[in-house]
N, C-alpha and C positions, 0 to 999 in steps of 0.2 A: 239511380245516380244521385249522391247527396251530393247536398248545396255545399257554397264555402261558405264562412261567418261570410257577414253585410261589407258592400265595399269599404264602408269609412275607418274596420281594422287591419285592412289588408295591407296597406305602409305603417305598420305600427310594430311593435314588438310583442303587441296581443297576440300575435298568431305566428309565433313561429319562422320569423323575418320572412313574410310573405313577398315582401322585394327581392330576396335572391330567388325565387323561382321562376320557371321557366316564362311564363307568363307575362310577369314583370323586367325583366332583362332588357336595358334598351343597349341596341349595340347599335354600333355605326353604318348608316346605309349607302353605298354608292349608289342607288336608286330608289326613286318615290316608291312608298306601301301602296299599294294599292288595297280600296277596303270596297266592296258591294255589298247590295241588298238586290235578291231574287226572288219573288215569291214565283216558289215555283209549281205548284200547283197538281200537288200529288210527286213527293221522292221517289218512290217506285216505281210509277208509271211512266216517271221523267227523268229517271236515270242515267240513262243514254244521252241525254241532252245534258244533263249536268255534268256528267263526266267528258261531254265535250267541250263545253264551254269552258270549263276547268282546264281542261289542256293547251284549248287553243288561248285563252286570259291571262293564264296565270295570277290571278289574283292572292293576296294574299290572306285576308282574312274575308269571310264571305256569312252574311246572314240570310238564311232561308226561313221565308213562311211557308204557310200552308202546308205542310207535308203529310197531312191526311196518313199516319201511322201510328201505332201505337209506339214504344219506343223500344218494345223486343224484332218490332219490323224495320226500325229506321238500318239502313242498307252501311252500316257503317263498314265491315270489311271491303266495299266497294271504296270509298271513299277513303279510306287509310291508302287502299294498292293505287291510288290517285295521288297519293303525296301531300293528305291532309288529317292532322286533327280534328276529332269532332263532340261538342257537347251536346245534348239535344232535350228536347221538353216534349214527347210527341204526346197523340190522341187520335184515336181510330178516328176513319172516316171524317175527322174534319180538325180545324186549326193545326196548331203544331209547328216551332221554330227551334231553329239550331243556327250554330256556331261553326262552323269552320276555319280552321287557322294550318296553311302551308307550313308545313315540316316541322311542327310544334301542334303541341296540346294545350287548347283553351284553359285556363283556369276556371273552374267557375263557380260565381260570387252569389248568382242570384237564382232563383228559377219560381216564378210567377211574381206580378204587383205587388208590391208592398201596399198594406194599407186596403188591398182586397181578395183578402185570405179563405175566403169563402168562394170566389172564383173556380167555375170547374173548367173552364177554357184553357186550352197550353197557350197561351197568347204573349210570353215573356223570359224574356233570357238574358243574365249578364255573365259576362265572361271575361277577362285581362288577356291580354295578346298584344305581346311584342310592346308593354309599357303602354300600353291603351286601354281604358277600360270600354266595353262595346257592348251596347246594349240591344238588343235583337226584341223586333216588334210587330203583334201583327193586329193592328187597333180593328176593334169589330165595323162589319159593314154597314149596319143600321139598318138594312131594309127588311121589311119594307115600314116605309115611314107618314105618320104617327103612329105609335104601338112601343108595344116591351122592347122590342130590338131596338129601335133612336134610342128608346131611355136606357139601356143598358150600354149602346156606344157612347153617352153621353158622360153617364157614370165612370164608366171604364177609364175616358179623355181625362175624366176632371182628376184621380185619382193619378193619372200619368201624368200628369202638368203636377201634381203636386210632389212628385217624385221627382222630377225634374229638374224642381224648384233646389233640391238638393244634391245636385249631380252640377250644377252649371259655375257654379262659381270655385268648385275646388279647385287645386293646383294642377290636378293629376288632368291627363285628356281623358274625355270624353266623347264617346260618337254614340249617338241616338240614330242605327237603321232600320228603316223597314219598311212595312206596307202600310202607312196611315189610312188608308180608306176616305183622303179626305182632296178634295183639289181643290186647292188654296184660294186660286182667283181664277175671273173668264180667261185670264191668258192663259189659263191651262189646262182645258178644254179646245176642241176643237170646236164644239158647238154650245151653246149651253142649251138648246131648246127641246132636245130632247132629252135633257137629266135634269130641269128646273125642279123636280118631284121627287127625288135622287137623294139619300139620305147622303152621301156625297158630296151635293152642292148648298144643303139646308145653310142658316145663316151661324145657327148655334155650332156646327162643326167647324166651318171657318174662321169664326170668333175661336173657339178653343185652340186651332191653330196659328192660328195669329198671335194670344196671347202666349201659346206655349214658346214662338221663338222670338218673344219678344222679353221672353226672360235673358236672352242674351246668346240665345241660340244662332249660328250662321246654318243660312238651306243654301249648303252647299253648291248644287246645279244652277240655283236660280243666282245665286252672288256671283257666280263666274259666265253666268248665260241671262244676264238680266232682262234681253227684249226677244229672247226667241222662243219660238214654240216647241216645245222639246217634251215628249210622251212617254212614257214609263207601261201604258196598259191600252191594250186594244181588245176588245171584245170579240167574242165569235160570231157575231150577229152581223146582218147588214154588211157584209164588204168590210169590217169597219179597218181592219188593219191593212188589207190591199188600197183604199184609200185615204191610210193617213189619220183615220179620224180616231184618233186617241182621247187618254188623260194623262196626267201628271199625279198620281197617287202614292208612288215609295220614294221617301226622300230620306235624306243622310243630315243630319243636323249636330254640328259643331260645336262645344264648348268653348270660351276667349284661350283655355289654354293650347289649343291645336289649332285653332280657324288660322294663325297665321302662318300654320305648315300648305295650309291646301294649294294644292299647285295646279290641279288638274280636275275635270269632272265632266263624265257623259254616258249616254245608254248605249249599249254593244245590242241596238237594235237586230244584227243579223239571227241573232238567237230565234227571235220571234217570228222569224220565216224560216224556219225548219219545220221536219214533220212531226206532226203529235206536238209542237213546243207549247208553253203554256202561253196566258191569254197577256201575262207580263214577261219585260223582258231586265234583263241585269242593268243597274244601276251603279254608278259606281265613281269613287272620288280616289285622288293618288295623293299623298301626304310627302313633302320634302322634311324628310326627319333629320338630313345633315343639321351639325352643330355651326350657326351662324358665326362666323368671324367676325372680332373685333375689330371697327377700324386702326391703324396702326397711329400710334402716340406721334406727334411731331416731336422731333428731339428737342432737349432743351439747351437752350445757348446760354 
């Protein structure tokens, strides 16, 4: 699956007036996009579930992690007879993100980190849909920590924050989803005393997220849900999802040029008590893309 050039040619006339493509096309919505982030924890084995949630959601544009496939396995005639476009980055047995976009096909701009081309991880995906550009992510775990894996989540972070860095201020929107691997503060957790040891709750991961949206990024869930405890992942272990006891680990993060579309945002928890469902559950924000009205002119006398 080849890349498109880098997003910053893609509104230029370097390539082919990449604005009249399908990708780019904003057209008028009588209702909010709805956009998620799923890691869904093996496509194949959780197919049935994504093709459910998909039906019953309708979402429109949708980032998946983890799809633990290579990318001649990813289940795409599946997902087309669903009523979606799909790009995808896979990789056997583990990481692996895609794109999906209702009744349109992804553009796509990017496929792994800029800036760490050496990466053998599918951990990255940009794509344009419906006049958005969307960047699909599935930042490494780090554990267990200290060792190669924190320093290689670390690396990875610093290398996404520095990309970021140039995604955040353009004109175009921008939406950063996926699975950070990271819980931002105690409010997002249920406990913190059994993960203080958690490459997860380390100080260096939270400082990197902190500073990444404090480039000008909105976290979506938490701007429209600022004092509540709201979970994105529950573990198999310990009861942990029959009691609640979550994290807050895949968030959706805004650029200034969209944040003042966001209308909407929350987890379709029901997924995550189904059977076989993965250990997270869909994520997901609705964008009012109508065209804001002009107050009207007072006539002049």
């Amino acid at each position: 699956m080849p890349s498109r050039p880098p997003f910053k040619w893609l509104c230029t006339r370097k390539w082919h007036g990449a604005c009249d493509l399908p990708g780019f096309r904003r057209k008028a919505r009588r209702k909010p996009l709805k956009i998620a982030t799923y890691n869904i924890n093996g496509v194949r084995s959780r197919l049935e579930r994504l093709l459910e949630w998909l039906e019953r959601e309708q979402p429109d544009v949708v980032c998946l992690q983890e799809l633990k496939a290579p990318d001649d396995r990813f289940p795409a005639d599946a997902i087309e007879k669903a009523g979606y476009g799909a790009v995808w980055h896979g990789q056997a047995s583990w990481n692996g993100v895609a794109i999906l976009a209702k009744g349109v096909e992804p553009l796509l701009s990017r496929r792994g980190l800029p800036g760490f081309e050496t990466d053998t991880h599918s951990r990255y995906l940009e794509a344009a849909v419906n006049g958005l550009l969307i960047a699909c992510l599935y930042l490494p775990n780090g554990n267990p920590q200290p060792g190669p894996k924190f320093d290689y989540k670390l690396a990875w972070f610093d290398r996404f924050i520095d990309h970021a860095a140039t995604l955040v201020d353009t004109d175009h929107p921008v939406i950063l989803a996926g699975d950070y691997n990271v819980v931002p503060t105690d409010e997002d957790i249920y406990n913190t005393r059994s993960w203080l040891k958690d490459a997860l709750l380390q100080p260096e991961s939270r400082e990197r997220y902190a500073r990444l949206v404090a480039q000008g990024w909105t976290d979506a869930l938490r701007a429209l849900h600022p004092g509540e405890r709201i979970y994105t992942f529950w573990d198999y272990f310990r009861r942990h999802w029959q009691t609640n006891s979550g994290l807050r680990i895949d968030h959706i993060l805004l650029n200034p040029a969209i944040a003042p579309s966001l209308d909407d945002a929350g987890v379709d928890t029901w997924v995550r008590d189904r059977p076989q469902a993965s250990d997270h559950a869909p994520t997901w924000v609705t964008l009012d893309l109508r065209p804001k009205r002009r107050p009207a002119r007072s006539p002049r006398r």
